[in-house]
N, C-alpha and C positions, 0 to 999 in steps of 0.2 A: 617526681617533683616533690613530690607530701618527704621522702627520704631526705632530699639537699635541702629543703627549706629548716627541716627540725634540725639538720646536723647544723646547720651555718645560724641559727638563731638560738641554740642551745650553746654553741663558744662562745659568738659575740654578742649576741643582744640578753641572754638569761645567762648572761657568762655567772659563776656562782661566787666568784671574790667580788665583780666590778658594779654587778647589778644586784644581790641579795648579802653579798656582806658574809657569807657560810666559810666555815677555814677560815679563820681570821686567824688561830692560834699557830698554825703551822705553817698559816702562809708568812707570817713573822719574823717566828722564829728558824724556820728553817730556808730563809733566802739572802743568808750574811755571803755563802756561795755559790757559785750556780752549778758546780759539779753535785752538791748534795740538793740545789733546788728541783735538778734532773731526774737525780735519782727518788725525791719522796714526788716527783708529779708523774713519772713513769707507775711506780706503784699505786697512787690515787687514780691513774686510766684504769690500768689492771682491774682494781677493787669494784670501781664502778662500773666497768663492761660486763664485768659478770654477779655483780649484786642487784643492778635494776632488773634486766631479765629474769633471775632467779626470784627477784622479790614481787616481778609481775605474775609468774606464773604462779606465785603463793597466792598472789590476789584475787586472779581470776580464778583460781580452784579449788581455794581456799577459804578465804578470809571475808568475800562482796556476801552481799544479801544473797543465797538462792545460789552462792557458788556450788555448795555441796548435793546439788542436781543429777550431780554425774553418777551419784552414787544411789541414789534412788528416789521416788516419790518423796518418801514420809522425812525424808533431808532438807528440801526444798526449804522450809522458811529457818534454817540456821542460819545465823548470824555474826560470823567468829571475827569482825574489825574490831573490835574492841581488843582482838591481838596483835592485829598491826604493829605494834613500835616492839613487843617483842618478838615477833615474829622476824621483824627486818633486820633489830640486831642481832638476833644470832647467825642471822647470812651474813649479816658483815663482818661482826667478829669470825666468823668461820673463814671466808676468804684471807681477811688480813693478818690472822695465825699462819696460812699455807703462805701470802707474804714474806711473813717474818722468815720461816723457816726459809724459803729459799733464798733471800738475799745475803743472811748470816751464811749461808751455805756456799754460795758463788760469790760472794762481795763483801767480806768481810767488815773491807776496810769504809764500805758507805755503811755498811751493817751499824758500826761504832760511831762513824761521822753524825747520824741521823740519830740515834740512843731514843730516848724513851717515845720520840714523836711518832715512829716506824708503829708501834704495839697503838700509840693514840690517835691511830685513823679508823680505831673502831670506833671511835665517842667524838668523831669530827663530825661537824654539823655537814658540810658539804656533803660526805658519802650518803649520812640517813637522808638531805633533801633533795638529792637523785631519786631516792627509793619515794620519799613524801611526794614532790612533786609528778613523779610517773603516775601516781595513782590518784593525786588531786587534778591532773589534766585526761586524765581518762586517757591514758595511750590508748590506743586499739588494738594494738598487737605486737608479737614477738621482738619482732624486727623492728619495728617505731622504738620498742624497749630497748632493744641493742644499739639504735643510732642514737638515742636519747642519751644512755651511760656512756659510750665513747666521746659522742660530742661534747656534753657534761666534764667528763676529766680535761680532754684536751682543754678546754676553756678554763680548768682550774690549772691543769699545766703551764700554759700558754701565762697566766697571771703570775704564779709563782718565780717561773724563770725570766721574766720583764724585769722586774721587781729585782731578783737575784743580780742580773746584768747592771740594774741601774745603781744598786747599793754597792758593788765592788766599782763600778766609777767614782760615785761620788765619794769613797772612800779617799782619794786625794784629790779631791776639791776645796775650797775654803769655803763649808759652810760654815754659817753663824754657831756659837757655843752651845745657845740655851735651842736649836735647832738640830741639835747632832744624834746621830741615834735612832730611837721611835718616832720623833719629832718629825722630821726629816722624810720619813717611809709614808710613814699617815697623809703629810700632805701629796706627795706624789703620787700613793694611792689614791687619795682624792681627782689628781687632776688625770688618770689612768682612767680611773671612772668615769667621769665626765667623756673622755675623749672614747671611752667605749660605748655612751649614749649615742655617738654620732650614727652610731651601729645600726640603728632601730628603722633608717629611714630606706635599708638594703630590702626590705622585704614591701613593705610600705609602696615604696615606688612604682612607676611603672607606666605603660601606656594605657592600661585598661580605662574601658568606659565607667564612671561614676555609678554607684548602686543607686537603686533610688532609695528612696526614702526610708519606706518600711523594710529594706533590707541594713540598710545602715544601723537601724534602730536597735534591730536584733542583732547586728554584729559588734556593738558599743555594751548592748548589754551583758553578750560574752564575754567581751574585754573586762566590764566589771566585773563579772561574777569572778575570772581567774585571777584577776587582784586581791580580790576577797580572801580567796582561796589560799592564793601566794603568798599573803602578807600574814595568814592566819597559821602557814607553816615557820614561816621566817621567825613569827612571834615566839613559838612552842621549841623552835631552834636555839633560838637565844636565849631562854629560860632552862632549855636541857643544859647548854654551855656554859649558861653563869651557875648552874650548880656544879658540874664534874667541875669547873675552876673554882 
């Protein structure tokens, strides 16, 4: 149950276009089609099913307080997060090099369609806040990390190719002038969002009996604390992006 709730709240409720705004720059630019929005949201599953994992295992045996335990006594009180952001991107950039190479390799022709965005899903905010957020919710384990990165892409998948589908319709529509373009995406991304808010109430629900009181209490103030948490990545996201741009 702990698997199907992270995988179906990680698409639709933490989806990473509709609910944190992350890939903004690729979700953009590269959904004019939906043959190439397929092809760069197949490669962002890829990237993230096996960059969270790989960037959890750095964490726990690596990087936490006291991870380096394994190695001995007098290890115990190192302290290596302060490597965190370089640590995670070099797993990413690693993976999305072996990316590059094989799609140039078998797919030429998406290889050229996609052009420079293919090599800038190393310095996409989405991929590092797979990696950020695995380790600000404390995943537990492997396999939470593997449903965490798959569920993760599909939900940036799933937004890209919407988006893709809706901009080659309205491509012959009569929208308004000073509306055509970005104009046009922004808002229907807006109202995508919204309509993936409705998302929040799948988990929510239900027959269960009422907590009481003091259990409520403690479970609101977890809720804060992961906002805190969320919004303190989201901010550090959007500041790594408005520099690489």
């Amino acid at each position: 149950m702990e698997h199907l709730e992270l995988f179906f709240k990680s698409i639709f409720i933490d989806n990473m276009v509709f609910a944190t705004f992350l890939g903004m720059c690729s979700y953009l630019a590269v959904s004019k089609k939906v043959s190439t929005a397929v092809g760069l949201g197949a490669a962002v599953i890829f990237v993230l099913a096996i960059t969270v994992p790989l960037n959890w295992l750095l964490d726990q045996y690596l990087l936490q307080p006291g991870a380096l335990s394994w190695l001995g006594a007098e290890y115990a009180d190192y302290d290596l997060s302060f490597l965190s952001f370089i640590m995670f991107i070099a797993t990413i950039a690693t993976m999305v090099q072996l990316v590059e190479i094989v799609v140039e390799k078998f797919s030429p022709s998406l290889y050229n369609s996609l052009g420079i965005f293919l090599p800038l899903i190393a310095v996409n905010c989405a991929i590092l806040g797979g990696s950020l957020f695995m380790q600000s919710r404390e995943i537990a384990s492997l396999g939470l990390a593997l449903n965490y990165g798959i569920g993760s892409g599909i939900g940036w998948f799933l937004a890209i190719l919407s988006i893709a589908a809706i901009r080659e319709k309205i491509r012959y529509s009569s929208v308004p002038a000073p509306l055509r373009g970005l104009g046009i995406t922004f808002i229907i991304t807006g109202l995508m969002a919204i309509g993936f808010m409705s998302f929040g109430g799948m988990l929510t629900g239900g027959d269960e009996a009422p907590a009481p009181e003091t259990q409520t209490a403690v479970i609101e103030e977890i809720k804060e604390e992961e906002k805190q948490k969320e919004a303190k990545v989201v901010t550090d996201l959007t500041l790594a992006e408005t520099v690489n741009n």
